[in-house]
N, C-alpha and C positions, 0 to 999 in steps of 0.2 A: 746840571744839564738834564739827568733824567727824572728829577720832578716837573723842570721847565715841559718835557714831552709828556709826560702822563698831564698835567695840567692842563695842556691844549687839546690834548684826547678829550679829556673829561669834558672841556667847554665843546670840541668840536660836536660832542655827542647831546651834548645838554639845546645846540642850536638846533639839530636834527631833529631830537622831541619837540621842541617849539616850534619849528616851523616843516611841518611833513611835507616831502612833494608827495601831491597825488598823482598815484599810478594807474591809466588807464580810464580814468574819470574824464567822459565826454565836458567840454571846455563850455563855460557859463552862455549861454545864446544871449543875445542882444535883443530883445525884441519890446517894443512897444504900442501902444494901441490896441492889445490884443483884447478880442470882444467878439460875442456871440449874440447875434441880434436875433431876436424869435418875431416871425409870426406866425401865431399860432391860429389855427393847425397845420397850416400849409407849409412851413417849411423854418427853417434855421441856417442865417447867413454867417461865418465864420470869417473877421476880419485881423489882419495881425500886418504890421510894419518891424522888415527886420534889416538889421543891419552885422556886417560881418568888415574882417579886414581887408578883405579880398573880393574877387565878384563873384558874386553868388550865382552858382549854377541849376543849383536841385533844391526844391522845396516842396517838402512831403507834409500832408496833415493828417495826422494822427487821430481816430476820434470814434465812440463806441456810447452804446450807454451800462450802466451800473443794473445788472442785472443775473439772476442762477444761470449759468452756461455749463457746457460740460467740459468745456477748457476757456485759455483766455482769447478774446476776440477781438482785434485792432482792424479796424476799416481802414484803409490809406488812400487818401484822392489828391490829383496832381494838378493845382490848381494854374493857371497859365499868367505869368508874370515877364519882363523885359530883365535879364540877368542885368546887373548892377551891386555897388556893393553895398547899397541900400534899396532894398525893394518893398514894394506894396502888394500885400497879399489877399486873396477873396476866393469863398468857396460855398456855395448854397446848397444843403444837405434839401431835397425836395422829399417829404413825405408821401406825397400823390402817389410819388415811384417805387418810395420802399417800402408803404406802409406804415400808418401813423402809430406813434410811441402813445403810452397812458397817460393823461395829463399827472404833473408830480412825477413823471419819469427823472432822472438824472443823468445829463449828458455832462462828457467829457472831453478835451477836448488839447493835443500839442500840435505843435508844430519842429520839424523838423528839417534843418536845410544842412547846404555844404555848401565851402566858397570852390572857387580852380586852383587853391593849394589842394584841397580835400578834407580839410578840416571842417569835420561838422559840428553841429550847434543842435542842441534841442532846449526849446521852450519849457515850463514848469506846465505841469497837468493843470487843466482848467477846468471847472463843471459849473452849470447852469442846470436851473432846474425850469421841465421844458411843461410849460401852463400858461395859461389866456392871462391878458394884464384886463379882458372887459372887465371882471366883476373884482370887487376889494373882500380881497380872505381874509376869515380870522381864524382863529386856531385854538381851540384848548385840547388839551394833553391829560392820559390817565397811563399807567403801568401799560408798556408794548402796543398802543394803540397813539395814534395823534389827528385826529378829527378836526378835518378845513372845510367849512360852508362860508357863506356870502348873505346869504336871504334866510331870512327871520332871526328872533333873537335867541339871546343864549339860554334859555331856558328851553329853547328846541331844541338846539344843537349839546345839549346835556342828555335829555332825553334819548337821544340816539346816539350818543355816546353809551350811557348804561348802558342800552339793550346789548353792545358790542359787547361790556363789559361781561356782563352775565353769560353771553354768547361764548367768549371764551373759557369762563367758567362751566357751562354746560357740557363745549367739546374736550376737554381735559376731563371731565369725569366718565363719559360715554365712549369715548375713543383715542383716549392717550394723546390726545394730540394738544399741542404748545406752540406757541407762537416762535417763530428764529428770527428776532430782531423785530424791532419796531413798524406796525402797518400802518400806513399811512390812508385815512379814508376821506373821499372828495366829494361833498354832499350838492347837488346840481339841485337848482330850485324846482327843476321839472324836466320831460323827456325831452322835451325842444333844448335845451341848453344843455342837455348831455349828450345831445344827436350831433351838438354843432363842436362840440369837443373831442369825437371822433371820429374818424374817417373809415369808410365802408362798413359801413355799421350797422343795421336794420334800424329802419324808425323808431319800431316798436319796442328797442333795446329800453329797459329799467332802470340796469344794472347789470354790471361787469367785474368779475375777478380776473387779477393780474398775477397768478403769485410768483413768477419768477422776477417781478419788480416788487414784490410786499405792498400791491396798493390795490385797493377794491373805489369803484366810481361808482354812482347811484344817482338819479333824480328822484328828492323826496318834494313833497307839497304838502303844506303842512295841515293841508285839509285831510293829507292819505297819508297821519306819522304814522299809526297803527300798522299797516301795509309796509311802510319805509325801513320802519323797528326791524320786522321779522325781516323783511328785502337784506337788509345789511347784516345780519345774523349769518342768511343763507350761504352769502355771496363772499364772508370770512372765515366762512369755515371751507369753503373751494377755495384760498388763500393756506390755511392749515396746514389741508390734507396735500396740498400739492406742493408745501416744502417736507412733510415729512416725507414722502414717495418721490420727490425727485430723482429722476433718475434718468441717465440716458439709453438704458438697457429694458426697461419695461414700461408697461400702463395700467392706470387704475381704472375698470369697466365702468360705464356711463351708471348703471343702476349705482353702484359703489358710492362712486361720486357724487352723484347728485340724492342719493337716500340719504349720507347724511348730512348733505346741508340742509334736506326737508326735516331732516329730525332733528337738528339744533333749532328749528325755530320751535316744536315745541308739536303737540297735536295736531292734525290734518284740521282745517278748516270743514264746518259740514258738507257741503256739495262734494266737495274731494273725496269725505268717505263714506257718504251714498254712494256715490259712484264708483268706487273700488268694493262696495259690497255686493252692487249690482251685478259687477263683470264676477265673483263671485258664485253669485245664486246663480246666474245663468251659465256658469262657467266658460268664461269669456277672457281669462285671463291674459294677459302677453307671456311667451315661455321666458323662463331668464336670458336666456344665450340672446333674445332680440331685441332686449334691452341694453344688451351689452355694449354693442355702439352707439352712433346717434340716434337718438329719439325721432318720433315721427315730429313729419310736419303738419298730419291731420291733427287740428285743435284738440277732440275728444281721446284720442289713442297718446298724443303728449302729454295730458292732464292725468291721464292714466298710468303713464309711463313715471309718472313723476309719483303719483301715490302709492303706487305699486313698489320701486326702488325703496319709498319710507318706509313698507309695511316689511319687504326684506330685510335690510337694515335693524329695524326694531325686532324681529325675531330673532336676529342674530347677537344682537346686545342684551335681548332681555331673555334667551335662550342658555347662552355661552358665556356671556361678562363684557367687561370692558378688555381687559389684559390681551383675550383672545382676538377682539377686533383690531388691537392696537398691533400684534402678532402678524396679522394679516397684511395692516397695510406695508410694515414695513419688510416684510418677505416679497410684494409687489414692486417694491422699491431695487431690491435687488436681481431684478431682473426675471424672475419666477412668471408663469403665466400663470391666470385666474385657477384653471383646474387644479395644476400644480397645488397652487397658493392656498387652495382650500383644504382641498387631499392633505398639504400636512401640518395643516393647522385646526381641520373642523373633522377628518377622516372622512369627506364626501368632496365631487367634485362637481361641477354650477348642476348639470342634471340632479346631483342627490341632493344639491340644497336646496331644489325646485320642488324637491319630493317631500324633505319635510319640513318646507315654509309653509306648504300647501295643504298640508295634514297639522301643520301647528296654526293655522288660520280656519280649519273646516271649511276647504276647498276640496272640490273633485280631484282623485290623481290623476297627476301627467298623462296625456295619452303617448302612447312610446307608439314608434312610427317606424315599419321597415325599409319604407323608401323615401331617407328623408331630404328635405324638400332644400336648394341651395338660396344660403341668402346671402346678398353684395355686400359685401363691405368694401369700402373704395381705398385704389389704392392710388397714392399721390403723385402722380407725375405730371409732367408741363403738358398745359394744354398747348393746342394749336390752332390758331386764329387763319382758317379757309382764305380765299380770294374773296367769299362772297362776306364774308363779315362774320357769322357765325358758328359762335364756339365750339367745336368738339366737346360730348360730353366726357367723363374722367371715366375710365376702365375701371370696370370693374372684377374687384378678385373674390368668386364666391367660396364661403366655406360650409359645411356641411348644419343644420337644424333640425332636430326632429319634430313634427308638426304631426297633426291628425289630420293634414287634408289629404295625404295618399295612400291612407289606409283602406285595404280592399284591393288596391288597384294592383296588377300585373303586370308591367312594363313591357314583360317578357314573352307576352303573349300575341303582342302586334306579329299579324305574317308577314309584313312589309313595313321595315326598319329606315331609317332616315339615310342609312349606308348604302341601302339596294336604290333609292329612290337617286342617290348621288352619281351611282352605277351608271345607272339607267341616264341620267340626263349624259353623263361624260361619252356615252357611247353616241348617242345620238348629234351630240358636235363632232365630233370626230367622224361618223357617217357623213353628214353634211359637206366637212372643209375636204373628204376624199371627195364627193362629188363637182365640188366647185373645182379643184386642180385637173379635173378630168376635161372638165368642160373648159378650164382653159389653156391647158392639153390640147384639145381639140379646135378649138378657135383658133390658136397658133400655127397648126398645122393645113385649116382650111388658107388662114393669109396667106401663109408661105406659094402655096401652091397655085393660086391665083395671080400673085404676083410673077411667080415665072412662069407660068401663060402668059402675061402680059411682056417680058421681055422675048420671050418666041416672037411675039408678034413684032415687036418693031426690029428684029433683025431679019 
């Protein structure tokens, strides 16, 4: 009898290994037809038919795309359906509203319901990759790059393949920097067909890096591959530099940035560095701190802003090393600001670097400024669209630059301050609204008295 019960133990336990219940594992969803329709650019329709044992009450879709975050981010929209215990679902994500994704973005996408037991169901993860069906891609592939054009043949599209190649090669020897996963690159035959792929986007856009998606877009013509080569070099090393510094606690300064995607393509072009020899001889330079933001929108002081970042850059690589620049970026990365970031990596901070890029280029020194001058940097809050239609511009938060334009000047010396002049107007309303109470004061008191003269009278 007691073999009989350890024998049924043994079987009892041998059926438990072979058949586990699962604990706590949300129950298989039902769903079929599920499908994400693109039209691109404008938007992406989410369809799914699901069915449950019960009538289905709540139906949530789940949906994001594959991109650097600084944590995980699920969108959930509540698409409007007739409970039943078989429903049809639809949900159109509009780009116009949220802002168009990179073409070659990767979107995700579940669904998620409950019937009126409460037993819910969730769908298996979906992803579509979100890009135009106009033109037929083709694709060749080298080591962490995957390059897709449409227009000309493949001996173009090798050509600007290499250049990438070498381009990564270049930014690994110059600046430590390596690719984190495979970039994907979207070659547009021209700027019209790269204008029409994405939304709010300047006409006169080129080329765009993406790097918290790992993709760079470009319209090349293959009358301008020359141009395109160096374009796609530029525009993957702003891909690079912005997965090694990722971060959600600091930023890389604009000259930074953009110096050295001018210095992976290689030499300044001649106009480029006439004219940063110019600004030079006449000493005209831009101070670092005002390149540190956005660059201008005047043509001449952009082009400048851009040679100017290279020639930083290349002093600092060909001054210090690579190791040191590599040091830099990733002390940015963790949250460090620029001065900081330099202080303990170069023992100078953006003023001393200005001092001696300027003296390692035979440039005039910095003029240092006692009263120095404030420049906006903007800071990001929701605008507000008036009654009359037009936008409010975004406030601005100035911070301190030193300039030679207030050299000489005395602030201190005006006899009448913008404080006296405030004085002086607040007294003068307040004179006024005493005499307007007085006078209606006075007016009150003539009615009054007039009016009972007139009651005398008719009694």
């Amino acid at each position: 009898m007691r073999k009989i019960l350890i024998l049924s133990l043994v079987l009892i336990s041998l059926t438990a290994l072979l058949h586990p219940v699962a604990v706590g594992a949300a129950p298989a969803a039902q769903v079929s037809r599920n499908e994400a329709v693109i039209k691109f650019p404008d938007m992406v329709t989410f369809r799914a038919s699901l069915q449950a044992g019960a009538k289905i009450t709540s139906v949530v879709l789940e949906y994001g795309d594959e991109q650097l975050t600084c944590g995980d981010v699920v969108a959930k929209s509540y698409p409007q359906f007739t409970p039943g215990a078989q429903v049809d679902v639809e949900w159109t994500w509009e780009m116009r509203q949220s802002g168009s994704l990179p073409p070659g973005a990767t979107i995700w996408w579940r669904w998620r319901f409950t019937d009126e037991s409460g037993k819910e169901s969730v769908s298996e993860r979906q992803t579509i990759t979100w890009l135009d069906s106009h033109h037929t891609w083709q694709t060749i592939t080298a080591e962490n790059l995957r390059l897709h054009w449409y227009s000309g043949d493949r001996t173009f599209a090798q050509e600007v393949l290499n250049a990438a190649k070498g381009g990564l090669v270049l930014n690994e020897i110059s600046a430590g920097l390596k690719p984190d996963g495979t970039i994907d690159l979207y070659i547009y035959a021209n700027y019209n067909d790269l204008g029409d792929a994405i939304l709010y986007e300047p006409s006169w856009t080129g080329g765009q890096a993406f790097p918290d998606f790992n993709i760079v877009i470009i319209g090349i013509e293959p009358a301008n591959l020359d141009w395109g080569k160096k374009a796609t070099v530029h525009e993957l090393t702003h891909v690079l530099v912005g997965h090694l510094t990722f971060s959600c606690l600091g930023s890389v300064p604009t000259w930074l940035n953009e110096g050295l995607a001018v210095y992976s393509e290689g030499e300044l072009n001649l106009d480029s560095q006439n004219q940063l020899d110019e600004a030079i001889r006449k000493d005209e330079l831009l101070t670092v701190r005002s390149i540190s933001g956005g660059f201008s929108e005047v043509a001449d002081k952009a082009n400048l802003s851009y040679s100017q970042s290279f020639s930083i850059v290349k002093f600092l690589i060909g001054t210090y090393g690579q190791p040191k620049m590599t040091e830099l970026l990733t002390t940015l990365r963790d949250g460090t600001t620029i001065d900081d970031a330099l202080v303990k990596v170069y023992g100078f901070d953006v003023d001393g670097l200005e001092d001696a890029w300027r003296k390692g280029i035979g440039a005039k020194p910095r003029a240092a400024s006692p009263n120095p001058t404030p420049v906006p940097s903007p800071t990001y809050v929701p605008t507000i669209v008036p009654v009359s239609g037009v936008p409010l511009s975004v406030t601005p938060t100035p911070f301190v630059v030193p300039t030679s334009s207030s050299i000489g000047v005395d602030q201190s010396s005006n006899s009448w301050s913008n404080s006296d002049t405030n004085v002086l107007v607040g007294l003068v309303v307040l004179l006024l609204c005493c005499c307007l109470l007085v006078i209606g004061i006075v007016a009150l008191v003539i009615y009054f008295i007039n009016r009972a003269r007139k009651g005398d009278s008719h009694a």
